[in-house]
N, CA and C atoms of all chains as a GROMACS GRO file, in nm:
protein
  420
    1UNK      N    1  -2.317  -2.738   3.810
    1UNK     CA    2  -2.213  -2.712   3.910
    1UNK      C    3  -2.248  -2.587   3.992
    2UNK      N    4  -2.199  -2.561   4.144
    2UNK     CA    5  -2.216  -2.468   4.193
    2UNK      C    6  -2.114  -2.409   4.243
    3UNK      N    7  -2.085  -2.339   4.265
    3UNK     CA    8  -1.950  -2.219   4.319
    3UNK      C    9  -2.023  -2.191   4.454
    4UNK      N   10  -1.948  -2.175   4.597
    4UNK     CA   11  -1.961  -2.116   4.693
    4UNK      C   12  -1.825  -2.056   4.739
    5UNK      N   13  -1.857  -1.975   4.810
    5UNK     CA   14  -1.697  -1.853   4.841
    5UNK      C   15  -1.720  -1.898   5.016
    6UNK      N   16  -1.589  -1.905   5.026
    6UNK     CA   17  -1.612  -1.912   5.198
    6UNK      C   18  -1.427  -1.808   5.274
    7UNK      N   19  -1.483  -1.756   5.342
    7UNK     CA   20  -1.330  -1.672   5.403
    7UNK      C   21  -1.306  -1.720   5.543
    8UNK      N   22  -1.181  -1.791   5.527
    8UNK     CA   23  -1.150  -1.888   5.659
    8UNK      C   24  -1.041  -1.828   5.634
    9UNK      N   25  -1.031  -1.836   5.861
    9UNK     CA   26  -0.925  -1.771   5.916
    9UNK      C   27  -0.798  -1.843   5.965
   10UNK      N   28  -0.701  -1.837   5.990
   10UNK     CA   29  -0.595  -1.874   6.070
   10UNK      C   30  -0.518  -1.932   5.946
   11UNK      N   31  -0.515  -1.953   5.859
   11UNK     CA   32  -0.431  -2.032   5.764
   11UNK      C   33  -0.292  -1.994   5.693
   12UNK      N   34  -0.194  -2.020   5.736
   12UNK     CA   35  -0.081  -1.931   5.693
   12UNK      C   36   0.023  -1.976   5.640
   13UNK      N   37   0.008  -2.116   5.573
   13UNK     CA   38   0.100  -2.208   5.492
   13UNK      C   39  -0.012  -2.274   5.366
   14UNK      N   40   0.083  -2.343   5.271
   14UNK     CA   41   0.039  -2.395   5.245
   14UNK      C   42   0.030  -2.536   5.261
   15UNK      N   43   0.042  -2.567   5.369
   15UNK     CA   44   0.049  -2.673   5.470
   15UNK      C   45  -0.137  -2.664   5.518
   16UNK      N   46  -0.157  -2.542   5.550
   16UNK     CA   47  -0.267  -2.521   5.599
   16UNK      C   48  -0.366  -2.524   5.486
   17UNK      N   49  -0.325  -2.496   5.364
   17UNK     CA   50  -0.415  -2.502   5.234
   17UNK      C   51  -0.424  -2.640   5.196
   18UNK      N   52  -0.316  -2.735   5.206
   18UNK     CA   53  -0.377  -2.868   5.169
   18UNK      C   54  -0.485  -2.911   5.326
   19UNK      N   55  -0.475  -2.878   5.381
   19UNK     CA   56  -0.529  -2.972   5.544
   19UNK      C   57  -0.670  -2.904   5.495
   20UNK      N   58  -0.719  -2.778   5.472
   20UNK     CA   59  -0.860  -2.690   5.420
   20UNK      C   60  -0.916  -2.744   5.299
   21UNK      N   61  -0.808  -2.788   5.198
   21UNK     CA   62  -0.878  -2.858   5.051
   21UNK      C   63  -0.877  -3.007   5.121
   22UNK      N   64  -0.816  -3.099   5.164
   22UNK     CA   65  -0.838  -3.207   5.193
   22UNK      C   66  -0.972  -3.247   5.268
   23UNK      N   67  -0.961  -3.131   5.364
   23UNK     CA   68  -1.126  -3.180   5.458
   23UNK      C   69  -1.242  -3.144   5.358
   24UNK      N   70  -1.265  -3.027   5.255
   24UNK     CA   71  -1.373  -2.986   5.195
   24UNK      C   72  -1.373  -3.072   5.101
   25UNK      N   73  -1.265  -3.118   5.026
   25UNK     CA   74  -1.290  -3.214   4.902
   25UNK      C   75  -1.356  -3.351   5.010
   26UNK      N   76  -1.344  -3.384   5.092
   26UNK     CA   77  -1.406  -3.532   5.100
   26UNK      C   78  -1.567  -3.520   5.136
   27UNK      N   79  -1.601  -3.390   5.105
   27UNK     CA   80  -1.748  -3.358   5.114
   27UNK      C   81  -1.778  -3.427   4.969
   28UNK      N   82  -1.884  -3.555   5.006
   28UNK     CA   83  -1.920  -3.600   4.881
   28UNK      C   84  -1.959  -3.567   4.739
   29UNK      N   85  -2.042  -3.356   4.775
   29UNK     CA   86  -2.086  -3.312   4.630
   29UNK      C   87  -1.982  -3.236   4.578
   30UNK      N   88  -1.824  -3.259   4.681
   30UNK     CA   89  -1.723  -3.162   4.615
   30UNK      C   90  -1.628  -3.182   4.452
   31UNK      N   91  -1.620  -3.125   4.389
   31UNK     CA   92  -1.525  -3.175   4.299
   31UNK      C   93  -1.411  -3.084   4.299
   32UNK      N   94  -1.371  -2.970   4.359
   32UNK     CA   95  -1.271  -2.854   4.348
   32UNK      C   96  -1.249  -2.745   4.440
   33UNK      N   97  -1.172  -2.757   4.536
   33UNK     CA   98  -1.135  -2.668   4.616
   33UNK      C   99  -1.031  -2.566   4.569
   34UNK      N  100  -1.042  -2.431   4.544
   34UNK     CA  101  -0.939  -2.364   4.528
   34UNK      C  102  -0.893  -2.266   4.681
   35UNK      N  103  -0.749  -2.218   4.701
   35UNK     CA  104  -0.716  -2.122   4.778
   35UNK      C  105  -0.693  -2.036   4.782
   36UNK      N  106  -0.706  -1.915   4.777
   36UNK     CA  107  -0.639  -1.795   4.741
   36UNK      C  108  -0.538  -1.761   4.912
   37UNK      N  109  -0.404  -1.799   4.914
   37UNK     CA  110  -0.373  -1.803   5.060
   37UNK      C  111  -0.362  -1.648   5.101
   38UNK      N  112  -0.407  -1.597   5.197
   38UNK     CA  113  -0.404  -1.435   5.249
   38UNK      C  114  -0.309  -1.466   5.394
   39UNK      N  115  -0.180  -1.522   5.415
   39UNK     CA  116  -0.136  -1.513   5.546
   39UNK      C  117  -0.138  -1.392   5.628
   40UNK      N  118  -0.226  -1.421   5.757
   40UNK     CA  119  -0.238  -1.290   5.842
   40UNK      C  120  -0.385  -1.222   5.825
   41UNK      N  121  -0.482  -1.298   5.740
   41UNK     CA  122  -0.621  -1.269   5.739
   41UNK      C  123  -0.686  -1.364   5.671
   42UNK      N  124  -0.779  -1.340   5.652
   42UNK     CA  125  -0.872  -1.449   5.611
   42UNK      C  126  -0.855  -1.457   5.421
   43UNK      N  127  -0.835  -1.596   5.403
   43UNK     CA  128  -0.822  -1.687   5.301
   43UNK      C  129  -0.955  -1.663   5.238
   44UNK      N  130  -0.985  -1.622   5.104
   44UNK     CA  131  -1.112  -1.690   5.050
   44UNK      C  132  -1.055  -1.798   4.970
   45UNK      N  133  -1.172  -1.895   4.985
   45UNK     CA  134  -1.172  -2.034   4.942
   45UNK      C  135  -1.317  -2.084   4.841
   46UNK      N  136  -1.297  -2.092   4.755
   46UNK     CA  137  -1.417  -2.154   4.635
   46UNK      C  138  -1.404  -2.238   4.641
   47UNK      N  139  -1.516  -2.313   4.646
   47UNK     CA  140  -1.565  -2.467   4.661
   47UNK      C  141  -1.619  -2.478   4.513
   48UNK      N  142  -1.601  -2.576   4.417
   48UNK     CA  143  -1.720  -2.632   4.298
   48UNK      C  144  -1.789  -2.778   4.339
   49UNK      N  145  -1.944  -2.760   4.355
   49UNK     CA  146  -2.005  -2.886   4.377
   49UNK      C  147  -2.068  -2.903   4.253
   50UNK      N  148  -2.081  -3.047   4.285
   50UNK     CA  149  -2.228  -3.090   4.244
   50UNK      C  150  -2.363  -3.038   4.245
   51UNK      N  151  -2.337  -2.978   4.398
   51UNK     CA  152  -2.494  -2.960   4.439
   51UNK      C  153  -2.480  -2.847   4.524
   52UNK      N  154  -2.609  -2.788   4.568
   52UNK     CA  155  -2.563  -2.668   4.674
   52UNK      C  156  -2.496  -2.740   4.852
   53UNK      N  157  -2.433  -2.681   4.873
   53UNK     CA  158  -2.364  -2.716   4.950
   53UNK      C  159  -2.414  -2.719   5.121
   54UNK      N  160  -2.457  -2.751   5.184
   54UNK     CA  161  -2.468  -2.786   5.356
   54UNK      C  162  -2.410  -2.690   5.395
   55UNK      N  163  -2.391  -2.544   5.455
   55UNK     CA  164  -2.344  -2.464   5.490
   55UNK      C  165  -2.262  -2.524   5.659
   56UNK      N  166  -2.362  -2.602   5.723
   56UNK     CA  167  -2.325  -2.637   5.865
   56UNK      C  168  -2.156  -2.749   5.812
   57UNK      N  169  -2.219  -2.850   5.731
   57UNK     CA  170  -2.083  -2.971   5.653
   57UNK      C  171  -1.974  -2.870   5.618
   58UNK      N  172  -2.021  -2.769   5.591
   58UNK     CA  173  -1.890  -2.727   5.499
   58UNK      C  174  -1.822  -2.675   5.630
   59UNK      N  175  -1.889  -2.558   5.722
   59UNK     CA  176  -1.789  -2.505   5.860
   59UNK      C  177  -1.721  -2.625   5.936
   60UNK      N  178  -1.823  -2.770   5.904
   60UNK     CA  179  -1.776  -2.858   6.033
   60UNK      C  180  -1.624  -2.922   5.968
   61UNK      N  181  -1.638  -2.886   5.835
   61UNK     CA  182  -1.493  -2.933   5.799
   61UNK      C  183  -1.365  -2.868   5.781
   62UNK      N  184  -1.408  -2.748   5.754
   62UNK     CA  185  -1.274  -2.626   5.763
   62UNK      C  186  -1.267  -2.625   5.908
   63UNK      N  187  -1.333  -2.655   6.024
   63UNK     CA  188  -1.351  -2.680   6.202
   63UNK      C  189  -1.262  -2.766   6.159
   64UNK      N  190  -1.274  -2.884   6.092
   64UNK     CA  191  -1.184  -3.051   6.096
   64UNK      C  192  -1.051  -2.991   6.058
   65UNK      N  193  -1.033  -2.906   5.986
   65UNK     CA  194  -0.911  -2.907   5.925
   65UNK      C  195  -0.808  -2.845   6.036
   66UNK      N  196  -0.913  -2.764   6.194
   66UNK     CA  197  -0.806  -2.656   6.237
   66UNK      C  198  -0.858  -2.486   6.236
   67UNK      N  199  -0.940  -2.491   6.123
   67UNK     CA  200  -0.952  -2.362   6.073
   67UNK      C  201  -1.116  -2.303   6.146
   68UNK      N  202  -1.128  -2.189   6.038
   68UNK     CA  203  -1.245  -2.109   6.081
   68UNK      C  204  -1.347  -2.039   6.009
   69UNK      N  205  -1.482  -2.080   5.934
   69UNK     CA  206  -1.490  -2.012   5.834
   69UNK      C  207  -1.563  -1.857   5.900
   70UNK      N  208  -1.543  -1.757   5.823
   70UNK     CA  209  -1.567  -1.575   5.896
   70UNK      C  210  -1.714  -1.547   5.867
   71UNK      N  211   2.494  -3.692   7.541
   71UNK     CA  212   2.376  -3.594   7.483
   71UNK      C  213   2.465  -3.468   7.373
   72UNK      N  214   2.402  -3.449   7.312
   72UNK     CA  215   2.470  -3.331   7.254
   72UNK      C  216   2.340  -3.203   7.198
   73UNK      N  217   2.329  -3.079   7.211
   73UNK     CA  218   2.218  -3.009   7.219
   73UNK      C  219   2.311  -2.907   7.109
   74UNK      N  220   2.192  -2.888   6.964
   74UNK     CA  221   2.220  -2.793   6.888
   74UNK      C  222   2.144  -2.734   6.823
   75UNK      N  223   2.146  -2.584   6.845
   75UNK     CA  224   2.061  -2.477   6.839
   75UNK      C  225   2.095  -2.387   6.695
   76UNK      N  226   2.003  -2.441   6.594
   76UNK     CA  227   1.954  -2.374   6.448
   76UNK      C  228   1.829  -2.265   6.482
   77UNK      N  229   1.859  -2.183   6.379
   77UNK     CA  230   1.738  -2.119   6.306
   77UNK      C  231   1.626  -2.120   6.203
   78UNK      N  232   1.561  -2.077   6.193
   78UNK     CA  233   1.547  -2.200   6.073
   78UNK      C  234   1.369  -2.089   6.026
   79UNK      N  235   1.437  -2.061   5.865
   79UNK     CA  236   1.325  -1.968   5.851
   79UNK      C  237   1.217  -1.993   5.760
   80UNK      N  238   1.096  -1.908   5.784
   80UNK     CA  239   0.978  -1.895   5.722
   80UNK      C  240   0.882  -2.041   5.720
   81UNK      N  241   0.880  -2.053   5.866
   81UNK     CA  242   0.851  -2.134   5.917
   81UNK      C  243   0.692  -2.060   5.982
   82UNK      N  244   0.543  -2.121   5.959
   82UNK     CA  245   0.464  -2.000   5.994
   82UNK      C  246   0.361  -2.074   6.095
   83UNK      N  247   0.308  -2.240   6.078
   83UNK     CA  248   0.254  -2.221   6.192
   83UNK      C  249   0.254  -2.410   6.235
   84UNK      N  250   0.161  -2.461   6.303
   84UNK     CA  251   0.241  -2.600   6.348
   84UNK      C  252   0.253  -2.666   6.201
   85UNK      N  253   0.190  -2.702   6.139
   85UNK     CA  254   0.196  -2.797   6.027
   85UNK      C  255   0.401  -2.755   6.010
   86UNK      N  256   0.388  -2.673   5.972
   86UNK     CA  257   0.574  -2.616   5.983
   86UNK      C  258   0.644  -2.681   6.080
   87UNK      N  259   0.611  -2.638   6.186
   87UNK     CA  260   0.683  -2.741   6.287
   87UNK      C  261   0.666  -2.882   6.296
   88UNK      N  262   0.551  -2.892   6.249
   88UNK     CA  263   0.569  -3.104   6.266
   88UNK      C  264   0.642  -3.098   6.143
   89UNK      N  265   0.630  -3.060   6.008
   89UNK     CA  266   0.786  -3.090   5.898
   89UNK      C  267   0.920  -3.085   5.958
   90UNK      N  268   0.927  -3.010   6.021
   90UNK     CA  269   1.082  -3.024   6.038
   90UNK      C  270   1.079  -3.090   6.089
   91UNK      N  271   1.035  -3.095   6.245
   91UNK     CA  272   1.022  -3.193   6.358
   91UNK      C  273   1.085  -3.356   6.299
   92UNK      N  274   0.949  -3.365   6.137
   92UNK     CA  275   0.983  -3.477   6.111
   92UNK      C  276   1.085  -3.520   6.070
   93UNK      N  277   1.151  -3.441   6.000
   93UNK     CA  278   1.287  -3.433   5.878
   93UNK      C  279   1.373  -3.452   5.982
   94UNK      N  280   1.384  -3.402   6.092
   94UNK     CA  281   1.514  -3.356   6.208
   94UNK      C  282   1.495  -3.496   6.244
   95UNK      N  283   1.364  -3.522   6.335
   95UNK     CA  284   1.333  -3.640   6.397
   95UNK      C  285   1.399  -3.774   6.293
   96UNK      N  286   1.453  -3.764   6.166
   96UNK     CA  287   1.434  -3.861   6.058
   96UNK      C  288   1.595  -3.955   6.099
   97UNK      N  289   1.683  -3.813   6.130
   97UNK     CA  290   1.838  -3.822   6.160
   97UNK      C  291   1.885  -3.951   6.219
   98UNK      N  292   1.947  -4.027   6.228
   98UNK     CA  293   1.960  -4.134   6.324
   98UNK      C  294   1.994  -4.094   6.424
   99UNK      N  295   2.056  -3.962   6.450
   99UNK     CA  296   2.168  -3.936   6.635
   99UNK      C  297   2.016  -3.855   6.678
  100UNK      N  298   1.957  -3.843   6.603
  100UNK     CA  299   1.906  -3.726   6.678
  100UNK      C  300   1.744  -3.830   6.742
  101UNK      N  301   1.717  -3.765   6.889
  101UNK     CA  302   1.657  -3.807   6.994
  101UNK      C  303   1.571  -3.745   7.033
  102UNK      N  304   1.546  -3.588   7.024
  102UNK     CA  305   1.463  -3.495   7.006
  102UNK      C  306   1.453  -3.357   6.956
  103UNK      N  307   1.343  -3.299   6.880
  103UNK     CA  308   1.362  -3.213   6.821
  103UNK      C  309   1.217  -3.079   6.908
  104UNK      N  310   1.285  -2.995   6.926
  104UNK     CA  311   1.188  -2.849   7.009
  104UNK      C  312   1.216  -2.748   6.932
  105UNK      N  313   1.065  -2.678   6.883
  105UNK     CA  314   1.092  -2.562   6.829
  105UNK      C  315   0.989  -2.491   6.856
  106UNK      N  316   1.051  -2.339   6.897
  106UNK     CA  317   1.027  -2.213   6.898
  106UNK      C  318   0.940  -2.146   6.837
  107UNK      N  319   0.835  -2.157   6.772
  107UNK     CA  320   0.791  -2.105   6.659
  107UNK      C  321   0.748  -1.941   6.646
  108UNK      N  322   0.826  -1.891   6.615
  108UNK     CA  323   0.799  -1.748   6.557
  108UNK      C  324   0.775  -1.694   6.392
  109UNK      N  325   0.614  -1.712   6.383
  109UNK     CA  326   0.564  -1.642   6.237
  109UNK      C  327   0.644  -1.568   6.197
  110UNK      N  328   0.701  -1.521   6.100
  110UNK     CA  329   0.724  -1.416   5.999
  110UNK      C  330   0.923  -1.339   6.054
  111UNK      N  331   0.960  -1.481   6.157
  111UNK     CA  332   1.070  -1.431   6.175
  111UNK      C  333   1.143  -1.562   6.174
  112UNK      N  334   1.258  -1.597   6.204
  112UNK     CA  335   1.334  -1.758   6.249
  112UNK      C  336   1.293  -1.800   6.367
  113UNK      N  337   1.280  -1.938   6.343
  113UNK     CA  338   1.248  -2.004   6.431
  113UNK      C  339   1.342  -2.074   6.509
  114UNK      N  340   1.405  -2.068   6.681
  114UNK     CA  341   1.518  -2.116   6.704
  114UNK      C  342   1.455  -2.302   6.704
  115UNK      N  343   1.504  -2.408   6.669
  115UNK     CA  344   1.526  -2.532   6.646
  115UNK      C  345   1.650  -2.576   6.748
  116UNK      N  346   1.562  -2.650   6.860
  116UNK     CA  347   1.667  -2.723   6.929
  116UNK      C  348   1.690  -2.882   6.918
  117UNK      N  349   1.773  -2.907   6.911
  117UNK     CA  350   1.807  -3.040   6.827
  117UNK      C  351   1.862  -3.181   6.944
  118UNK      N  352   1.819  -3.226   6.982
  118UNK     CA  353   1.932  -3.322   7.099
  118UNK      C  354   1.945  -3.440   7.050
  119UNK      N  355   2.092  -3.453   7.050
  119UNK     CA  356   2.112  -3.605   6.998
  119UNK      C  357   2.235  -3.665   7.025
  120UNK      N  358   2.278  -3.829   7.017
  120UNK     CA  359   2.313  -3.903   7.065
  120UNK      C  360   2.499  -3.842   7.080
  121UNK      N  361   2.506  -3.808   6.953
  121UNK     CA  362   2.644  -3.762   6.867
  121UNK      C  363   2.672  -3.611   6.863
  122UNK      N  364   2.753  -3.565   6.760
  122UNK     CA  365   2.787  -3.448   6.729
  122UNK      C  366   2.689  -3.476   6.555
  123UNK      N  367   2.560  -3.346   6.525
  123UNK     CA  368   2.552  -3.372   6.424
  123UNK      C  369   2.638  -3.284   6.323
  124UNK      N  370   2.614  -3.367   6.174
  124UNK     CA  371   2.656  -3.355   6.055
  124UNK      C  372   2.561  -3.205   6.001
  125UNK      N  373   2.633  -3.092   6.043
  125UNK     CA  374   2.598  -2.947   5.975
  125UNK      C  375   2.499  -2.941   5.828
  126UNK      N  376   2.602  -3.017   5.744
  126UNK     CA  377   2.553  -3.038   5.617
  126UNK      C  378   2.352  -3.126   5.626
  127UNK      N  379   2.419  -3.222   5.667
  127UNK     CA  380   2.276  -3.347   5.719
  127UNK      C  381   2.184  -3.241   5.760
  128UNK      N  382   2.230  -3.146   5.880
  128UNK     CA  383   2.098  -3.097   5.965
  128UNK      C  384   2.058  -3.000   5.812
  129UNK      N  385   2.119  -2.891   5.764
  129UNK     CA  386   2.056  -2.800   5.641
  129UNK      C  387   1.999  -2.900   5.548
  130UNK      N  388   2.031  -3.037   5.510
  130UNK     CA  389   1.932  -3.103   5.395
  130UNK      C  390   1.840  -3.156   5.465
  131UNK      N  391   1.824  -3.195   5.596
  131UNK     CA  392   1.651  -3.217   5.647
  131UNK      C  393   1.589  -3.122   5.634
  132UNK      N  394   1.633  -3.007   5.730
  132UNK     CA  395   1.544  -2.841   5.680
  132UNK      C  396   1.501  -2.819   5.550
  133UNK      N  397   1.584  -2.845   5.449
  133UNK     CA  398   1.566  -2.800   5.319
  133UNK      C  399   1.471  -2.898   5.255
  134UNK      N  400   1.452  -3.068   5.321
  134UNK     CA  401   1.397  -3.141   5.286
  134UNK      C  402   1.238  -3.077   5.335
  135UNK      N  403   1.208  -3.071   5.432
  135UNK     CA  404   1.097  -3.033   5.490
  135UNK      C  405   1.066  -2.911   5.430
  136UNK      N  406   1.123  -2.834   5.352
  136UNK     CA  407   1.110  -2.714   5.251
  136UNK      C  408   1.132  -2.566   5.318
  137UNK      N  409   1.204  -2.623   5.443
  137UNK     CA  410   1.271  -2.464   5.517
  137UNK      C  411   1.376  -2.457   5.508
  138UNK      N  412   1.470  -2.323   5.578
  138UNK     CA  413   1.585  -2.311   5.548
  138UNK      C  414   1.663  -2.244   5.677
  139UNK      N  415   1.784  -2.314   5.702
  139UNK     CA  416   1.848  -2.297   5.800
  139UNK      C  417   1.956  -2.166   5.757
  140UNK      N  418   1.911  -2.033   5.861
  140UNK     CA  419   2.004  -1.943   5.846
  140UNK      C  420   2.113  -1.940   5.923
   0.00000   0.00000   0.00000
């Protein structure tokens, strides 16, 4: 398994935390999105894969969700 | 027409507003729902609809959508 940390911006519900775990979990090597919500700054977010992770897949999907990774 | 103006708090960014939107939108009198959105303060909720609504009705959509009408 691998752990990656990512700090994405704009997120200020947890409205906005399922729409950020929904787009990263349908990354095929995902198995676990966690949130730590920071309303008013940037969110860190741990990903657990399978595999090391596509750095470009992972921004283009927190992009999908709305968001921004920092 | 009948036009009625709630508050409606801790409401923080659209995902917030399409919930209520939806919950309000759910009402049978009601025809359209506009809101204000102000982060970290109440949000004014303008309501237009066919009738006079049911006070009680409008606070259990809010509350349904998981906000709260002050």
């Amino acid at each position: 398994m691998t752990t990656t940390t990512i700090n994405v911006s704009g997120m200020t519900c947890g409205h906005c935390e399922a729409a950020v775990k929904e787009e990263l979990g349908a990354l095929p090597e995902v198995t676990e999105v966690s949130v730590e919500l920071n309303p008013g700054a940037t969110s860190p977010v741990t990903i657990t894969s399978t595999s090391e992770l596509d750095d470009a897949a992972v921004r283009a999907a927190v992009d999908e969700a709305g968001y921004e990774v920092k």
